[in-house]
C-alpha positions as CSV (number, residue, x, y, z in Angstrom):
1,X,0.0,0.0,0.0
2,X,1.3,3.4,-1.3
3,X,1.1,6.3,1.0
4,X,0.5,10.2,-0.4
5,X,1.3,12.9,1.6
6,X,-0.5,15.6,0.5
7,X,1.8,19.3,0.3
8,X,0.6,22.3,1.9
9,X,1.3,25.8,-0.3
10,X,2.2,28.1,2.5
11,X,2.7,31.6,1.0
12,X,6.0,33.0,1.5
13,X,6.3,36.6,0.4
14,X,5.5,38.3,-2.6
15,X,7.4,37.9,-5.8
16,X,8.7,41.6,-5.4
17,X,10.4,40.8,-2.3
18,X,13.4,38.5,-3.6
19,X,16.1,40.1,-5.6
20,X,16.1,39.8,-9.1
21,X,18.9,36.6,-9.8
22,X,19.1,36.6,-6.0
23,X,17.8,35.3,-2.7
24,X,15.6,35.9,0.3
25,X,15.2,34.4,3.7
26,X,11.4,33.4,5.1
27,X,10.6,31.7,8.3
28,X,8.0,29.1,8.8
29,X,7.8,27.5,12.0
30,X,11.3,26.6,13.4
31,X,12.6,26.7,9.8
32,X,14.4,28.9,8.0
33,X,13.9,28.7,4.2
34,X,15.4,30.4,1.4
35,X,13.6,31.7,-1.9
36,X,15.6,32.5,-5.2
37,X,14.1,34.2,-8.0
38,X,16.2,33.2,-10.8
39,X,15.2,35.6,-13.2
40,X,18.0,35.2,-16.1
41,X,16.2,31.0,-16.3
42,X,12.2,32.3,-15.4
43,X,12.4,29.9,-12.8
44,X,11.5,30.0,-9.0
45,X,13.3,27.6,-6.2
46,X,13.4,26.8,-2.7
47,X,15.8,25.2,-0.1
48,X,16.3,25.1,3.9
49,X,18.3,28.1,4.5
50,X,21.0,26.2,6.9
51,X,24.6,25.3,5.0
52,X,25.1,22.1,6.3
53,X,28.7,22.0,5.9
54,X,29.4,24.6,9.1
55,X,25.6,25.2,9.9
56,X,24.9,29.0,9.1
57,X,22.1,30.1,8.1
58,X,23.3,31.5,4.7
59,X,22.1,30.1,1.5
60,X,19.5,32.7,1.1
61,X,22.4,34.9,0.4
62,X,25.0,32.5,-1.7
63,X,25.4,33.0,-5.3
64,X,23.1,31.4,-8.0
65,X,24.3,29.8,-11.3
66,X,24.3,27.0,-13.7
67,X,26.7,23.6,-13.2
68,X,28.6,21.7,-15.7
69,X,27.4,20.5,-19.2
70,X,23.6,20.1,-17.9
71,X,23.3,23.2,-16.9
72,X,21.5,22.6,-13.4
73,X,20.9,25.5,-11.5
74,X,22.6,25.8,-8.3
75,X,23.4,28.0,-5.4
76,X,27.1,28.2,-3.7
77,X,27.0,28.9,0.2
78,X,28.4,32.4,0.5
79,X,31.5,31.4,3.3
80,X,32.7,28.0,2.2
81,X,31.3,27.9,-1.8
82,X,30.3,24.4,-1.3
83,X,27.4,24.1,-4.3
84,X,24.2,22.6,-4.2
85,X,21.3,21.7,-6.8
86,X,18.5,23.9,-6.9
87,X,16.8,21.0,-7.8
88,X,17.8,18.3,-6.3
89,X,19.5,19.3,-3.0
90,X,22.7,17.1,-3.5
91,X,26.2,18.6,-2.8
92,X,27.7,19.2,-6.1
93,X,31.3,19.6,-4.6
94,X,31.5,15.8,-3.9
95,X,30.6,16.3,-0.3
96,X,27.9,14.0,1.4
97,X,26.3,17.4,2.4
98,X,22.6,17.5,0.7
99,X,20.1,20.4,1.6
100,X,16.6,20.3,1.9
101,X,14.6,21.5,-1.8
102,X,10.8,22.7,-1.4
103,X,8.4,23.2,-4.8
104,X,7.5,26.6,-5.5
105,X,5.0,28.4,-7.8
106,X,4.3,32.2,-8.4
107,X,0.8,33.2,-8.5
108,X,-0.4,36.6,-9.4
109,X,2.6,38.3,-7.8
110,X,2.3,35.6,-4.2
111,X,5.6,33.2,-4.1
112,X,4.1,29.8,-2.6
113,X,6.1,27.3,-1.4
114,X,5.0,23.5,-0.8
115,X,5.4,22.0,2.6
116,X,5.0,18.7,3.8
């Protein structure tokens, strides 16, 4: 028997909020989350706002790019530039260090974020 867990769109700020190819820091309950508006792809993401590598809060503010060949966006932790997938959370600097990703959509200006 499969079990579906249903997600819970939580609205997070408005679109207007987070920097143009930048980042922004929310709080929901005890978490921090960060929100990136990656304007130069059209495209919206969200992870947990904690590096894992020396636990600061900082990702909101790291740098956003593309990685390798497959161009996967990703976002480098502004102190140690250890990189992580937009998408998928894994550390892309061979590190076992993986964040925490969270769908997002943009609706009539409102950035939602999914929660479990």
């Amino acid at each position: 028997m499969e079990t579906t867990i249903a997600l819970q769109w939580i609205l997070a700020c408005y679109a207007d909020d987070v920097p143009e190819n930048g980042g922004a820091c929310i709080k929901h309950g005890d978490e921090q989350i960060a929100i990136y508006n990656f304007k130069r792809r059209g495209e919206w993401y969200a992870t947990q706002n904690l590096c894992p590598h020396k636990q600061q809060m900082a990702l909101s503010r790291g740098m956003i790019g593309s990685s390798g060949e497959t161009c996967e966006p990703k976002v480098a932790c502004p102190f140690h530039k250890k990189t992580f997938s937009l998408l998928t959370g894994a550390c892309l600097t061979g590190d076992e260090c993986n964040i925490k990703t969270y769908p997002v959509k943009v609706d009539e200006g409102r950035v939602y974020i999914g929660i479990m």
